[in-house]
The first five atom37 places (N, CA, C, CB, O) and aatype in JSON, in Angstrom:
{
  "aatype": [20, 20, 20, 20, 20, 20, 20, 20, 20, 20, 20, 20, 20, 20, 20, 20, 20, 20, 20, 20, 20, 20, 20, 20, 20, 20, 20, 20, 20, 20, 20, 20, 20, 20, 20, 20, 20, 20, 20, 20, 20, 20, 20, 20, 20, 20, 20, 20, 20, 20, 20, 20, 20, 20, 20, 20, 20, 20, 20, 20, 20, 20, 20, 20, 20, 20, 20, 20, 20, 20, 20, 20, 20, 20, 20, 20, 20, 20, 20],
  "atom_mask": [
    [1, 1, 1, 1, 1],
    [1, 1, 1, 1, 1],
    [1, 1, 1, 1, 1],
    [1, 1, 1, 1, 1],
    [1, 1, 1, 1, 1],
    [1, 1, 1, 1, 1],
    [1, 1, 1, 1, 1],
    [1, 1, 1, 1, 1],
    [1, 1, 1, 1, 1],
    [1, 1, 1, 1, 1],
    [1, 1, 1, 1, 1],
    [1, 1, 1, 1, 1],
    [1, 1, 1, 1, 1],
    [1, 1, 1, 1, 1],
    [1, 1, 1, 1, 1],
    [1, 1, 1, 1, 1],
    [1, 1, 1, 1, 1],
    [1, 1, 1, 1, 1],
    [1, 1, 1, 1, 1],
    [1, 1, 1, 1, 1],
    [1, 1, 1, 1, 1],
    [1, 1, 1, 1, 1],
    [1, 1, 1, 1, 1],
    [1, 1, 1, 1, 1],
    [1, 1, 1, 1, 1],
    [1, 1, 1, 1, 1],
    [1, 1, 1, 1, 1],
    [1, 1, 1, 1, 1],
    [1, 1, 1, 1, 1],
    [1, 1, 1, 1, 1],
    [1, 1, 1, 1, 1],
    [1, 1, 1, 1, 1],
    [1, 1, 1, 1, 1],
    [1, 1, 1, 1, 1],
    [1, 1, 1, 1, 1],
    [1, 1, 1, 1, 1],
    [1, 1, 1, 1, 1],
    [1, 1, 1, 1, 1],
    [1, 1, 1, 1, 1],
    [1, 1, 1, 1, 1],
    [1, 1, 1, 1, 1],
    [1, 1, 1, 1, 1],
    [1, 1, 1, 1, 1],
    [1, 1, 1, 1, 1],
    [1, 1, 1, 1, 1],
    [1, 1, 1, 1, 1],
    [1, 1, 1, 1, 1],
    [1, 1, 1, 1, 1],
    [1, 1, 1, 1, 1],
    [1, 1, 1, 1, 1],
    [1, 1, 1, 1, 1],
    [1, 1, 1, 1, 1],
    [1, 1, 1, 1, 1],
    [1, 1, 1, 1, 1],
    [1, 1, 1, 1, 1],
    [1, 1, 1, 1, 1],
    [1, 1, 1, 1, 1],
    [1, 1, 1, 1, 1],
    [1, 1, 1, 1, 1],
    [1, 1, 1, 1, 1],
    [1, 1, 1, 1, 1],
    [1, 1, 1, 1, 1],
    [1, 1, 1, 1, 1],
    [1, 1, 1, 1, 1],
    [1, 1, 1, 1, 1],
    [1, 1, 1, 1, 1],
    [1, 1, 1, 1, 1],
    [1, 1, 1, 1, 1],
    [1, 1, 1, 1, 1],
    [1, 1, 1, 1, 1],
    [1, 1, 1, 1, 1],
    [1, 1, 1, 1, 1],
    [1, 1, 1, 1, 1],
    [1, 1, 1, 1, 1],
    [1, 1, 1, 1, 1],
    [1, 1, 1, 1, 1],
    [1, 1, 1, 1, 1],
    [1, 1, 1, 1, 1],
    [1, 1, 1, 1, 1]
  ],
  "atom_positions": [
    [[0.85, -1.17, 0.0], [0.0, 0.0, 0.0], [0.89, 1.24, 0.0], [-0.96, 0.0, 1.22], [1.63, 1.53, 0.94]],
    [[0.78, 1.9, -1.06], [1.64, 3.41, -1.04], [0.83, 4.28, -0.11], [1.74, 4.28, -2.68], [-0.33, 4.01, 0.19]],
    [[1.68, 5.62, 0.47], [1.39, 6.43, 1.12], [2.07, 7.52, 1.15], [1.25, 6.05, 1.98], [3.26, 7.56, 1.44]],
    [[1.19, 8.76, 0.76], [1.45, 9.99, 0.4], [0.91, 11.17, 1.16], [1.08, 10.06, -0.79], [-0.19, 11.04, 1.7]],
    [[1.64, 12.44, 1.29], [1.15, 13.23, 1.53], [0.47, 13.93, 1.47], [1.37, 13.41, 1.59], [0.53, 14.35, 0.31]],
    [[-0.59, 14.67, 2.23], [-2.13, 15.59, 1.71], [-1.52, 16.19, 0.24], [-2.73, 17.3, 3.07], [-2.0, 15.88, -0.86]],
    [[-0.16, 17.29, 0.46], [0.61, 18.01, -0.82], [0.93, 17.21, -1.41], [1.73, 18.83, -0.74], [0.76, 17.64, -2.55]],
    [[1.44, 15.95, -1.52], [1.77, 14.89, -2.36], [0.21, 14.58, -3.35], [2.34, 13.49, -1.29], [0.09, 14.53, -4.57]],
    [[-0.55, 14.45, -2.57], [-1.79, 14.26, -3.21], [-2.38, 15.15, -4.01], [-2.59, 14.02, -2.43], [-2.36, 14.93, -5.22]],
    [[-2.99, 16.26, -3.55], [-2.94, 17.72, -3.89], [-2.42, 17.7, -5.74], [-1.63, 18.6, -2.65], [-3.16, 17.88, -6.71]],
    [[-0.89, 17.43, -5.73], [-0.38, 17.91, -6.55], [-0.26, 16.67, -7.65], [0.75, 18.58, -6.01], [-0.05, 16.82, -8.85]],
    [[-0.36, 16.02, -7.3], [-0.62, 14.71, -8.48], [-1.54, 13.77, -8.16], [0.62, 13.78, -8.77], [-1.47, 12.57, -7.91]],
    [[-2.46, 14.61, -8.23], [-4.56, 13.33, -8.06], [-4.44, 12.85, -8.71], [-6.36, 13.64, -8.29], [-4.35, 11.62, -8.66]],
    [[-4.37, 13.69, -9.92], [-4.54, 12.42, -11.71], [-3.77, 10.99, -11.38], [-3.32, 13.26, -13.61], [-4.24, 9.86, -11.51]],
    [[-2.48, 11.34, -10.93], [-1.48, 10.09, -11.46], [-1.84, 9.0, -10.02], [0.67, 10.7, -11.64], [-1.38, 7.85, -10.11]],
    [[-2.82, 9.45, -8.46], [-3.41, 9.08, -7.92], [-4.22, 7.95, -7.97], [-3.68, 9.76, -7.81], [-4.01, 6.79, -7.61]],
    [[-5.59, 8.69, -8.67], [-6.65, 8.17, -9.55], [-6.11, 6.93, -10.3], [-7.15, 9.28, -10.56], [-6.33, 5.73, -10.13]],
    [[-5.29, 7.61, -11.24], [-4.8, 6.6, -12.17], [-4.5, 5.35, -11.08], [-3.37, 7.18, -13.12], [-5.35, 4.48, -10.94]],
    [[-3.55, 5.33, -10.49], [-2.95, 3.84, -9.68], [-4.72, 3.1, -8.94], [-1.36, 4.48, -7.84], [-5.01, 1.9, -9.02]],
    [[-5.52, 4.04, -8.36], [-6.51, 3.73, -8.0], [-7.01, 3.05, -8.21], [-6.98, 4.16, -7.98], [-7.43, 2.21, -7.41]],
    [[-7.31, 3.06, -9.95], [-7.7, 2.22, -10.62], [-7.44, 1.41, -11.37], [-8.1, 2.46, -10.91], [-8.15, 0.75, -12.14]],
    [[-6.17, 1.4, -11.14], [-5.31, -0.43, -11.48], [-4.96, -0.87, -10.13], [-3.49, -0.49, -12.56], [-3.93, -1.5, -9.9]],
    [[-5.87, -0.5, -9.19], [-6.19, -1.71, -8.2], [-5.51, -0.89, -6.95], [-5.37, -3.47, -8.65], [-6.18, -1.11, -5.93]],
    [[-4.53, -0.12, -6.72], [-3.42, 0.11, -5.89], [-4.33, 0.47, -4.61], [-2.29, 1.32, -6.47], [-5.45, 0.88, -4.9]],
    [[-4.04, 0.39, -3.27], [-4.82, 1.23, -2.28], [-3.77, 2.34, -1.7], [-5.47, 0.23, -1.01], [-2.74, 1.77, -1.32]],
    [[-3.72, 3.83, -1.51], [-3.35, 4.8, -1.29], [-3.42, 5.58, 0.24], [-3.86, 5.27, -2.2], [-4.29, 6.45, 0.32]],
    [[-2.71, 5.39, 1.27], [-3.33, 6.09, 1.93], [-2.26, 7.38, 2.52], [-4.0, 5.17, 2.87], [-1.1, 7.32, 2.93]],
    [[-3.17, 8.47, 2.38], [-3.14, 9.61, 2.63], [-2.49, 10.29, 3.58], [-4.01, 9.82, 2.68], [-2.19, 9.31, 4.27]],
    [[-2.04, 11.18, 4.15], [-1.24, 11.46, 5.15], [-1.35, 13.04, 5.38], [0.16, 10.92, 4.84], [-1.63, 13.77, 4.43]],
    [[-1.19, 13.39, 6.25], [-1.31, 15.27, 7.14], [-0.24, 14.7, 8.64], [-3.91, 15.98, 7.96], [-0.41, 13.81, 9.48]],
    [[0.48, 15.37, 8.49], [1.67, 15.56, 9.23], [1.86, 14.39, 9.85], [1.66, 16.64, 10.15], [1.95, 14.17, 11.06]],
    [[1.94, 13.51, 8.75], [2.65, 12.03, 8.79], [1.56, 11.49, 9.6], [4.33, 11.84, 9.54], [1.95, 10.52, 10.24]],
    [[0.38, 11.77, 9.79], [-0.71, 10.79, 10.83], [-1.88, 10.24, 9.14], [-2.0, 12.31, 12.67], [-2.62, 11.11, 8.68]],
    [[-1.86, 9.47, 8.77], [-2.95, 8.55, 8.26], [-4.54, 9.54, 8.57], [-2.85, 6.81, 9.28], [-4.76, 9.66, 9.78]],
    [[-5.39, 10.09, 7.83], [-6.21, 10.86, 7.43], [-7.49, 10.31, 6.74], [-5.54, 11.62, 6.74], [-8.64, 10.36, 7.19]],
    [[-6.92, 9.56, 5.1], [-7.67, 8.73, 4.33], [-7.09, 8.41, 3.41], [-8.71, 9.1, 3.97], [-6.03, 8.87, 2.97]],
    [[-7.95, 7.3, 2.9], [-7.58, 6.01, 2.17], [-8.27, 6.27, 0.76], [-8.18, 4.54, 2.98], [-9.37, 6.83, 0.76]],
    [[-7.64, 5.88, -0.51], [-7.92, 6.31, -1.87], [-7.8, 4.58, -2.37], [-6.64, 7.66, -2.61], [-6.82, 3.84, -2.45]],
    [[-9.47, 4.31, -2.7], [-9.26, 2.66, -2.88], [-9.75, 2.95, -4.57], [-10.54, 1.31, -1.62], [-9.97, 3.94, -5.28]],
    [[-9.78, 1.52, -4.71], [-10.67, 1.42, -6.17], [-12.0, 0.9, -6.05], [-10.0, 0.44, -7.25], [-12.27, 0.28, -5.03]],
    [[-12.91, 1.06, -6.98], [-14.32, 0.91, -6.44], [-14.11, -0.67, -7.35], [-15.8, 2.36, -6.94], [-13.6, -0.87, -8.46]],
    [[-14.77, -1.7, -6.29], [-14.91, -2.86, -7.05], [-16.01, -3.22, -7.37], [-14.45, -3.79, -6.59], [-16.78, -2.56, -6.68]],
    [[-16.81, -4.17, -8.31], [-18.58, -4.77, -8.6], [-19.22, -4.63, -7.53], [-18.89, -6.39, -8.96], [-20.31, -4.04, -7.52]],
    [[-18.63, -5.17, -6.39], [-19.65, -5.02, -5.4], [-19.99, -4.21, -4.93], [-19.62, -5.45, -4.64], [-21.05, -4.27, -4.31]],
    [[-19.09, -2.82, -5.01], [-19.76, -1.27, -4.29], [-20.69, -1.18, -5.47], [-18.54, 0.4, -4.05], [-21.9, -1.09, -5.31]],
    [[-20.15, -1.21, -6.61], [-21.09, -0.76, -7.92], [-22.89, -0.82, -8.1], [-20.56, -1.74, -9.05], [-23.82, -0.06, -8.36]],
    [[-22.5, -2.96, -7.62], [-23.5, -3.53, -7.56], [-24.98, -2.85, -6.16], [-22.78, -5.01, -7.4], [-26.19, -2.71, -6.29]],
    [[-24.12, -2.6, -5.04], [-24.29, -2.08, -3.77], [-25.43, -0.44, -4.3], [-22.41, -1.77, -2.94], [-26.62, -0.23, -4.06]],
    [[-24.57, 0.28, -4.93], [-24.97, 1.28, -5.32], [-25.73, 1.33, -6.11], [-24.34, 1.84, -5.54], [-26.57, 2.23, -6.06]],
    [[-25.73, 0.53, -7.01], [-27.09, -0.04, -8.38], [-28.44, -0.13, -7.11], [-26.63, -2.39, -9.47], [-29.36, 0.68, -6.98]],
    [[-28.24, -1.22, -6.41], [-29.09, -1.84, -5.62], [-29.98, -0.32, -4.61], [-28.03, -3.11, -4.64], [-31.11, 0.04, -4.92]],
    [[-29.65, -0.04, -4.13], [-29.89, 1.38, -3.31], [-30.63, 2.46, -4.11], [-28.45, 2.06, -2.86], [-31.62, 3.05, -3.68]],
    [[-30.06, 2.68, -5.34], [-30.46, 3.59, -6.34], [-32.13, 3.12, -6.57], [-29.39, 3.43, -7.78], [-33.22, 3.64, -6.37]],
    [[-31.67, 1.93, -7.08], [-33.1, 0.81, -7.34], [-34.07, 1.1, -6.21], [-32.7, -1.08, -7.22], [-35.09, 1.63, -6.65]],
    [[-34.07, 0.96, -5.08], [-35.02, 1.12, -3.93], [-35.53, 2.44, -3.77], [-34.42, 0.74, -2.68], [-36.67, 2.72, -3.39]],
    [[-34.39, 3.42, -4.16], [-35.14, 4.61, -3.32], [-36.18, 5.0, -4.62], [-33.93, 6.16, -2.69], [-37.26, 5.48, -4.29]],
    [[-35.95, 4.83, -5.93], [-36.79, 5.28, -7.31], [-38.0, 4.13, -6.91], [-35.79, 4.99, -9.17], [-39.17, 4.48, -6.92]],
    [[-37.71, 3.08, -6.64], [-39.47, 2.33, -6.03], [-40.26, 3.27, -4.64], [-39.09, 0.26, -5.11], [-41.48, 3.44, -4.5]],
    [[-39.43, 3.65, -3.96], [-39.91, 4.5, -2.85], [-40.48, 5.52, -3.77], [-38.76, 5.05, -1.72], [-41.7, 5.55, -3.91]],
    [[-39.75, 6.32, -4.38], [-40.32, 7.79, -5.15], [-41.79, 7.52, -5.96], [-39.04, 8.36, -6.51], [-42.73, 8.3, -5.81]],
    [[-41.86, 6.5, -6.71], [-42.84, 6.27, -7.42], [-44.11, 5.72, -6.55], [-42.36, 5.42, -8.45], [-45.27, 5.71, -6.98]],
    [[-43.69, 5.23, -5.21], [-45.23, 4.79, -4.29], [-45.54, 5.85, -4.18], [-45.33, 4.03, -2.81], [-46.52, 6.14, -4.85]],
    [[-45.03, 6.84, -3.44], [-45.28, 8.41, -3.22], [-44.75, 8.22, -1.45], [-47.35, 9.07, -3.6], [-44.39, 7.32, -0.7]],
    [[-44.97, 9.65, -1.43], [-45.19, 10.0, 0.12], [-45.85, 10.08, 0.95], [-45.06, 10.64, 0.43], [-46.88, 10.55, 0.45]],
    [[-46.01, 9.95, 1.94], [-47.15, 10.22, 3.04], [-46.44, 11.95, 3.47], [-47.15, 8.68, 4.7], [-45.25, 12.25, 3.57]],
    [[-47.58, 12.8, 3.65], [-47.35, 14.34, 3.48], [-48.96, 14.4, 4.77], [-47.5, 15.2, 1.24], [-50.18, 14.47, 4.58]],
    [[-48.08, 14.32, 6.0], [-50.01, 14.33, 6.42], [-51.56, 14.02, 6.25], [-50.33, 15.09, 6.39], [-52.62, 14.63, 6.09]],
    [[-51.1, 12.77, 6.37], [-52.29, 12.36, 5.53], [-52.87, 12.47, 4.09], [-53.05, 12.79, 6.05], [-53.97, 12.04, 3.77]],
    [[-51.84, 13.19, 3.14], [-52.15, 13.43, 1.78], [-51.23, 12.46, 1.09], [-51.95, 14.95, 1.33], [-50.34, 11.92, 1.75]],
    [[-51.39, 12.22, -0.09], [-50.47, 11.07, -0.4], [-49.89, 11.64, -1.59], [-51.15, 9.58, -0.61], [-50.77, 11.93, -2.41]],
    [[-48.55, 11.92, -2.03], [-48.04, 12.41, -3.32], [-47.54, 11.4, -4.08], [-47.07, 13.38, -3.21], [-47.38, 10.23, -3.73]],
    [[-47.27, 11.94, -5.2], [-45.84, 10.74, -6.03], [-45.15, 11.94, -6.24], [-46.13, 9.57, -7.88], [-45.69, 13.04, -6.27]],
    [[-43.7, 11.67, -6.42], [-42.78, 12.55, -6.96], [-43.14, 13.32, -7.52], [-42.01, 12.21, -7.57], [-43.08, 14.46, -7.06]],
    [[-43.84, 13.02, -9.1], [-43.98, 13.92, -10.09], [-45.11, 15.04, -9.65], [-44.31, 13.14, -11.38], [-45.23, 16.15, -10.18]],
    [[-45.78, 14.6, -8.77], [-46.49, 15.67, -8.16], [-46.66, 16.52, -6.97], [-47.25, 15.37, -8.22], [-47.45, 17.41, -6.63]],
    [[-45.45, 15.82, -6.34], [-44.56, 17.31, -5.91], [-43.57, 17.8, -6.2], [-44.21, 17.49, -4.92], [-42.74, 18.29, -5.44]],
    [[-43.54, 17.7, -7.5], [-42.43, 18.57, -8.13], [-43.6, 19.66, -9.3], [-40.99, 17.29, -9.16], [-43.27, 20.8, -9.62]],
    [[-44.42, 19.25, -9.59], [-45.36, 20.05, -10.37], [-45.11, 21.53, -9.72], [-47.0, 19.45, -10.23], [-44.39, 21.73, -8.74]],
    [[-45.87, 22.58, -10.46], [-45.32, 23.92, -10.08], [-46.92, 24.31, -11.38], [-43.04, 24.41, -10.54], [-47.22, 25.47, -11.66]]
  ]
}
């Protein structure tokens, strides 16, 4: 696992990113104390995030409960 400085980071994200995503895990540093971690996103966050996305657009389309009134999205967004 490489480890770089906040200014280390700062100044070369791109070439960061890049290792990111040929797998590398990165972690971060502010006056040499560990801060955060720069991973690569694998299927399963993807999948994770597909999945979540999926639920809350079934939530949006039942509608809301608004005090006893019942909306769908598209009609509280009407104007």
């Amino acid at each position: 696992m490489k480890t770089v400085s906040a200014r280390e980071a700062n100044q070369g994200f791109s070439r960061l990113l890049a290792a990111a995503a040929a797998g590398e895990e990165i972690v971060i540093t502010r006056r040499g104390m560990p801060v955060a971690k720069l991973v690569p996103v694998t299927d399963g966050d993807t999948a994770h995030r597909r999945a979540a996305q999926r639920r809350l657009l079934a939530a949006l389309k039942r509608g809301a409960h608004l005090g006893g009134i019942r909306a769908t999205r598209d009609e509280m967004h009407e104007r």
